[in-house]
C-alpha positions in Angstrom: 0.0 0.0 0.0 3.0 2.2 0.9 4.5 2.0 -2.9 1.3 1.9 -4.2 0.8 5.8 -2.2 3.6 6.9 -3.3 3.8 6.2 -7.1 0.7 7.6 -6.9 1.7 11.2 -5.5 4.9 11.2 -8.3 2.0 10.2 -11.3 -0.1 13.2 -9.9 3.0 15.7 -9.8 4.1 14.5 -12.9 0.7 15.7 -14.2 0.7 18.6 -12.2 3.9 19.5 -14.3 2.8 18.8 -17.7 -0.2 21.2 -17.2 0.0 24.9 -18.9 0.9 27.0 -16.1 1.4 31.5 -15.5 3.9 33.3 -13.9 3.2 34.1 -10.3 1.5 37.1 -9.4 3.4 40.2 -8.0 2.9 43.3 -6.0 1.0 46.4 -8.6 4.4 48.5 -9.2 5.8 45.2 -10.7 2.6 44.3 -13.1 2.7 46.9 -15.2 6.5 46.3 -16.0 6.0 42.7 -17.1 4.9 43.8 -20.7 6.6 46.5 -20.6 9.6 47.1 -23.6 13.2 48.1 -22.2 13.6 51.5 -24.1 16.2 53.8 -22.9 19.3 54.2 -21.6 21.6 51.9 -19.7 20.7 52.8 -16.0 17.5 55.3 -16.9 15.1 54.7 -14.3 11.6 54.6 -15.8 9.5 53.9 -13.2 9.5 54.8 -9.2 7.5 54.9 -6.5 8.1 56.1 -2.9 7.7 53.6 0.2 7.8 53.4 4.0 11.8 52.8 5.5 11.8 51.4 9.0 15.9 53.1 8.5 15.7 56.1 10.6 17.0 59.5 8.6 16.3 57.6 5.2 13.9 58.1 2.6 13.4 54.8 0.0 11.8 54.3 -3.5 11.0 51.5 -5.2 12.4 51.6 -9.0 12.6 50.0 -12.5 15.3 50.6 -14.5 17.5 50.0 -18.1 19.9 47.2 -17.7 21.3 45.0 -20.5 22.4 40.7 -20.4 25.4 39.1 -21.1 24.6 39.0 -24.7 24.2 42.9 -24.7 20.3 42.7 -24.7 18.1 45.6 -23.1 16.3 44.4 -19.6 14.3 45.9 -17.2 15.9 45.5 -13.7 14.1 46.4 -10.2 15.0 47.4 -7.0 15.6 49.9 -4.2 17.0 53.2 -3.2 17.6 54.9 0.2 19.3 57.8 0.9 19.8 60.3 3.6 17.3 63.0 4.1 18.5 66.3 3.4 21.0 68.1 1.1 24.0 66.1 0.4 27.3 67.5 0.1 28.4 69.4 -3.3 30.5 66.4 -5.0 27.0 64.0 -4.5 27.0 61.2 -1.8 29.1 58.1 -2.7 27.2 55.2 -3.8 26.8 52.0 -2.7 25.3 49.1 -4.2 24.2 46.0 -3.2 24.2 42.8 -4.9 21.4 40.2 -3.4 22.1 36.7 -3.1 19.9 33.4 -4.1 16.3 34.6 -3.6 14.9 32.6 -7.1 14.2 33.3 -10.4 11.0 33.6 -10.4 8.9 37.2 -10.8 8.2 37.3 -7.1 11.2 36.7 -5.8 12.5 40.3 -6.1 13.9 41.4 -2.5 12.3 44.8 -3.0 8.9 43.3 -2.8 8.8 42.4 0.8 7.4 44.6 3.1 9.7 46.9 4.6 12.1 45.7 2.5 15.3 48.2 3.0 15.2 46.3 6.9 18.7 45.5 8.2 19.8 42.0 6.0 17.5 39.2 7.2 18.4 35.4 6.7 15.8 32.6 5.9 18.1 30.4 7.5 18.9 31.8 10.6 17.0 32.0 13.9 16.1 35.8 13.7 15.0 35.0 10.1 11.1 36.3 9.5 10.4 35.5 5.6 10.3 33.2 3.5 13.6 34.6 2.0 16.1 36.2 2.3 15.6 40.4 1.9 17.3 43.4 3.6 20.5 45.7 3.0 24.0 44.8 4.9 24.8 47.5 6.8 22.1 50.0 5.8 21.7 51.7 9.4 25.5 52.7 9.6 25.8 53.6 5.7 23.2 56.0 5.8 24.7 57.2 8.8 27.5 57.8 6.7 25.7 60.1 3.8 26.0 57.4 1.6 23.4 56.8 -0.6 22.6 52.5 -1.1 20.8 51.2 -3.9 20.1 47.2 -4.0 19.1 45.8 -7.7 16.5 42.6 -7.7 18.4 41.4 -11.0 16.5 41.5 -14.2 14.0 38.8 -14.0 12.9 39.4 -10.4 9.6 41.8 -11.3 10.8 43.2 -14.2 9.5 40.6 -17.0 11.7 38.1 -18.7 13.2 34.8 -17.7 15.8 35.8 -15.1 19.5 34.7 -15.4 20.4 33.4 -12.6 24.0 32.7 -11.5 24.7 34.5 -15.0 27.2 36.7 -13.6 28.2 38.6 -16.5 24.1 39.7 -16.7 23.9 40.6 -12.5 27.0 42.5 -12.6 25.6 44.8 -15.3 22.5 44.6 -13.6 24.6 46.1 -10.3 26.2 48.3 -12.7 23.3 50.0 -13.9 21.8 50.0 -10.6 24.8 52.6 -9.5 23.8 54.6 -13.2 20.3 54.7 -11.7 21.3 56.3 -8.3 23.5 58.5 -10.0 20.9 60.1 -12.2 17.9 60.6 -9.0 18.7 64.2 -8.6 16.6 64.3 -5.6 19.0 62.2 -3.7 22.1 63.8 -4.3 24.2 61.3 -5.4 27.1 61.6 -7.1 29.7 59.4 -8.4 31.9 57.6 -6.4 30.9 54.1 -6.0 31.6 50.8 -4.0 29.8 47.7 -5.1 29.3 44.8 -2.4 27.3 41.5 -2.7 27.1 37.8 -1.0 27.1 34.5 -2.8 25.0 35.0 -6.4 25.8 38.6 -5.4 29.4 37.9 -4.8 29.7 36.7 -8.1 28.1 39.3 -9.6 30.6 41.9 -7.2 33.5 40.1 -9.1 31.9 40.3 -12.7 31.2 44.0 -12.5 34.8 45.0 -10.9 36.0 43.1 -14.5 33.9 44.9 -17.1 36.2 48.1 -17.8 34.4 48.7 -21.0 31.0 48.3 -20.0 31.5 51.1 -17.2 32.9 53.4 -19.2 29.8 53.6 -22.0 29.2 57.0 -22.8 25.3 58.0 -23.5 23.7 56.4 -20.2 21.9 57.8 -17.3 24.8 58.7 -15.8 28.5 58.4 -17.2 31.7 58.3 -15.6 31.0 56.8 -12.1 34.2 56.1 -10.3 34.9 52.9 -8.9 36.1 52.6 -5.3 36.2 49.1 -4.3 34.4 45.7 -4.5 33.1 43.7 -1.3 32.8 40.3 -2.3 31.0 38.0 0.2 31.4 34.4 -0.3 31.3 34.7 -3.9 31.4 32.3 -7.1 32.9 31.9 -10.0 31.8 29.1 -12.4 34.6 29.8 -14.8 37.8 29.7 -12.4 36.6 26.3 -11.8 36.3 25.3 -15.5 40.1 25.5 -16.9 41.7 23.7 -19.9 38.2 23.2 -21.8 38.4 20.7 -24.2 37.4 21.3 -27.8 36.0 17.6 -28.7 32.3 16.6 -27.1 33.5 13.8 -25.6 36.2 15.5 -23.4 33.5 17.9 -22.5 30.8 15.4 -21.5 33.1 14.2 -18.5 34.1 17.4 -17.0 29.8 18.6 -17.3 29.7 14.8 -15.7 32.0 16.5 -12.6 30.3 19.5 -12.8 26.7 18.0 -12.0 28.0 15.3 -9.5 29.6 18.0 -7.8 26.4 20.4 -7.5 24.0 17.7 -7.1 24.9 16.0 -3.6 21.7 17.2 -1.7 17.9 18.0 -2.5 19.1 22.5 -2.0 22.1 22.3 -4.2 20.1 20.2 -6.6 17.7 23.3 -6.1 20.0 25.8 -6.9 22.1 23.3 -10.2 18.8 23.2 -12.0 18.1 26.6 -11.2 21.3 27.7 -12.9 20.6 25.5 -15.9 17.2 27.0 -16.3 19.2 30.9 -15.7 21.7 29.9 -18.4 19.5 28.7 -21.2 17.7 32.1 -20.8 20.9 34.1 -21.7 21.6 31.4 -24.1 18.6 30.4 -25.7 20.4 28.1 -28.2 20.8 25.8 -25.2 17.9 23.3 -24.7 17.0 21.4 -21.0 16.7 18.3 -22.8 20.3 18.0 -23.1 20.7 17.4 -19.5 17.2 16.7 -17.8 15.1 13.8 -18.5 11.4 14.5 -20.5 9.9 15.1 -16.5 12.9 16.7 -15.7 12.4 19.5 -18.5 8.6 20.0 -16.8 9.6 20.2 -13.3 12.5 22.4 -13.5 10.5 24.8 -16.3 7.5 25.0 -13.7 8.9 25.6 -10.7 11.5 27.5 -11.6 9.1 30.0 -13.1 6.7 30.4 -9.7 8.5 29.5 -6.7 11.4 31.2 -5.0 14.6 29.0 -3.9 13.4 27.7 -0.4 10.0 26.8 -1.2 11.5 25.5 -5.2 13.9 22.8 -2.9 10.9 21.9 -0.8 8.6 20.9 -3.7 11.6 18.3 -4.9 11.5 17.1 -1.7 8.1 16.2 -1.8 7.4 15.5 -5.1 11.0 13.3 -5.6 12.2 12.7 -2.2 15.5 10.7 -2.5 15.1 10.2 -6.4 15.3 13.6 -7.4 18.4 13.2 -9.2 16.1 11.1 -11.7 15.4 14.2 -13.4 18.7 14.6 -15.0 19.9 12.5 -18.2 22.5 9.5 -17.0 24.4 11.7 -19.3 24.4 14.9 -20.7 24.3 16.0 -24.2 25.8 19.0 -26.3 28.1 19.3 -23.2 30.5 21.4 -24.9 27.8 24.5 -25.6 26.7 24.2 -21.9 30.5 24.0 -20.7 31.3 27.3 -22.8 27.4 29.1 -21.9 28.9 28.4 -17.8 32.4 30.2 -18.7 30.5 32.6 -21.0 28.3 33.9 -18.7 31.2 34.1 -15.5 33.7 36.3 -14.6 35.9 37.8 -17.5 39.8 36.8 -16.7 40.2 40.7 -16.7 41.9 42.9 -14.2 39.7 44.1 -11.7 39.3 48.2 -12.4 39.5 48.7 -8.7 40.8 46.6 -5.4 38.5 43.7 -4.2 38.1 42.3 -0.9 36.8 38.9 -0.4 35.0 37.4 3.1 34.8 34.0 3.7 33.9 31.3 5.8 35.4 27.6 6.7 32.5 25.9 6.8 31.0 27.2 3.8 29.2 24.4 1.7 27.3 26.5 -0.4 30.1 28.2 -2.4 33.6 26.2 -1.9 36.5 28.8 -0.7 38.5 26.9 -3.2 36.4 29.5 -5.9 37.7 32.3 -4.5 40.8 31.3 -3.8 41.3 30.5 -7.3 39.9 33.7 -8.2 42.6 35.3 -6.1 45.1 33.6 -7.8 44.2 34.7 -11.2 43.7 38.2 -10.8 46.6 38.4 -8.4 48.7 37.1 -11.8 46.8 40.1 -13.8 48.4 42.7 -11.6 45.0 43.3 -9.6 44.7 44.2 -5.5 42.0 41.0 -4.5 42.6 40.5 -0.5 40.7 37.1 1.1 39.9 37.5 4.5 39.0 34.3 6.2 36.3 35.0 9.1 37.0 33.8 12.9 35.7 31.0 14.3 33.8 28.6 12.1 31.4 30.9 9.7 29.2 29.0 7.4 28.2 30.4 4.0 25.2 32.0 6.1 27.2 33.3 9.0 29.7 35.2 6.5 27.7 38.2 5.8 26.6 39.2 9.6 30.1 38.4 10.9 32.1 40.5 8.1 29.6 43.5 8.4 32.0 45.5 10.9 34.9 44.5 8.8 34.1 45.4 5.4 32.6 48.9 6.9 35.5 50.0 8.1 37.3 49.1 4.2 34.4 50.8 2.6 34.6 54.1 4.4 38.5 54.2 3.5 38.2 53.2 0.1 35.6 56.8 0.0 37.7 58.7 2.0 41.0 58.2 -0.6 43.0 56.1 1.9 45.7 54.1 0.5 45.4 50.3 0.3 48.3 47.4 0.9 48.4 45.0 -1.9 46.3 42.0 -0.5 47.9 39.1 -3.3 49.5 36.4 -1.2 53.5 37.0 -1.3 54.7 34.7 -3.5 
């Protein structure tokens, strides 16, 4: 009776999946955007809306703005601003913006529409967590303190229409990068152009991304030109690519190392979550690239559908219940068209270009979500390029969930002296 319960329950989600399904319904500001075309400039903000701030001295708007992919299409990007009330300082207040990590990539998973959301960062995962997900800005409180001014992107895909990208770096770093246009370009906050960028896990990576696009930041005709670049805060972050070297050029070379690559991301039911997730973000900014070449006929429905409606905690749960310990049944014994995928992954990662300002990396020892060998890799590389990338490992034991509470002090203190013009010791290991 037990087996005959349970094939039942897969035969009915199986169904459930094969039905015609809508994209999840979100908050009014985010409706209208959904068929909404991305005219304008890179960074223009065409839509905004004022809310509530629990951030004493603050003001906060909701926005939409002009962003562009990996493949140089136009986007629409949401998100948030806060800034100081009351004049700023002649030169503008610096900028800072924030890069969000794993929330989903469906419409509704946007940070910016949970109430209050420009709260102090707030963890799902931890015991003083009070969502669903994952929502708030590190460090908020003391940088408006400060005068700076803090703008937090959603990523395009997150309420503003369009299949989001997720763990496409090279698409959320331009998404953070045209975030800092937008602030720029609010007159009414006075900011002006110095900028630091900071982010945690997807957001790390996207830190890293931006902090190698020299070209893209200096593009002349957006909302605001010529921002200068301070420093990049990289918490816990990943990079697909540094993991990926020596690529082979023949199929069959490639099909064993996208073998390694799913084994190693598919260990658990939440990075299973998060693999199929990326999959689905990749073959978005790479639409030649089909599901079917790595996930099974049921596979291709599942991962379509819930991708597209639930955000990341509540996607893992589903293949939990619907697959239990036979989730891994939705990918292909092996993978086809391995080599596309392989160079989509190092396509859409960080460039192998020197970083246009200095980068400081957090991290944790008992991080299983991004492995510190990423980063440390990433170290290396840029290190060889000439670049200023420091790796600060955290006290104690610091989880990938611990890292961005416990480096909150320290990173403030690097931020306010990257703004201030203080000189910097070279962090590269000594060799």
């Amino acid at each position: 009776m037990k087996s005959f319960v349970l094939r039942l329950v897969l035969t009915c989600t199986c169904l459930t999946f094969s039905s015609v399904f809508a994209q999840p319904l979100v908050p009014p500001f985010y409706e209208s955007l959904q068929t909404m075309q991305p005219n304008g400039k890179l960074g223009e903000i065409i839509k905004k809306e004022k809310i509530k701030t629990s951030v004493k001295g603050a003001q906060a708007w909701k926005i939409a703005y002009i962003s562009s992919d990996a493949m140089e299409r136009k986007t629409i990007a949401t998100g948030l601003l806060i800034a100081p009330i009351g004049k700023g300082p002649a030169e503008g207040r610096p900028i800072l913006a924030w890069a969000h990590g794993t929330t989903g990539s469906a419409q509704n998973c946007g940070p910016s529409q949970i109430i209050d959301p420009t709260a102090p960062l707030n963890e799902y995962f931890l015991v003083d967590g009070n969502s669903w997900t994952d929502y708030g800005i590190p460090n908020v409180e003391a940088f408006i303190k400060e005068g700076y001014v803090i703008v937090a992107t959603d990523y395009q895909g997150l309420g503003g229409g369009g299949k989001h990208q997720y763990a496409v770096a090279q698409t959320n770093g331009r998404d953070v990068i045209n975030s800092a246009r937008a602030a720029s370009s609010m007159k009414e906050i006075g900011a002006g152009k110095k900028t630091v960028v900071y982010g945690w896990s997807q957001g790390g990576g996207a830190t890293i991304a931006a902090a190698s696009l020299p070209e893209y930041q200096a593009m002349q005709g957006t909302a605001a030109d010529n921002l200068q670049y301070l420093g990049f805060v990289a918490l816990a972050p990943e990079d697909v690519a540094v993991m990926l070297p020596n690529v082979p050029n023949d199929e069959a070379g490639a099909a064993k190392l996208m073998n390694g690559f799913t084994q190693a991301n598919v260990p658990n039911v939440f990075l299973f979550a998060h693999y199929v997730m990326g999959l689905w973000g990749t073959q978005a900014a790479f639409p030649s690239l089909k599901l079917s070449d790595v996930l099974t006929d049921d596979g291709v429905k599942a991962v379509d559908k819930l991708s597209a409606n639930k955000c990341i905690h509540v996607l893992a749960d589903t293949f939990n219940y619907a697959y239990g310990d036979n989730y891994k049944s939705l990918l292909k014994p092996q993978a086809s068209n391995s080599l596309a995928w392989v160079k989509a992954f190092i396509e859409g990662s960080v460039k192998p270009v020197k970083p246009v300002a200095p980068v400081v990396i957090y991290w944790g020892t008992k991080d299983t979500a991004v492995p510190p060998v990423m980063h440390e890799l990433y170290q290396k590389q840029m290190c060889a390029l000439g670049a200023n990338v420091g790796r600060n490992q955290l006290p104690g034991e610091q989880t990938h969930f611990t890292t961005p509470g416990v480096a909150a002090p320290m990173y403030l203190e690097w931020v306010k002296d990257r703004i201030a013009g203080k000189s910097l010791a070279n962090g590269c290991p000594k060799s």
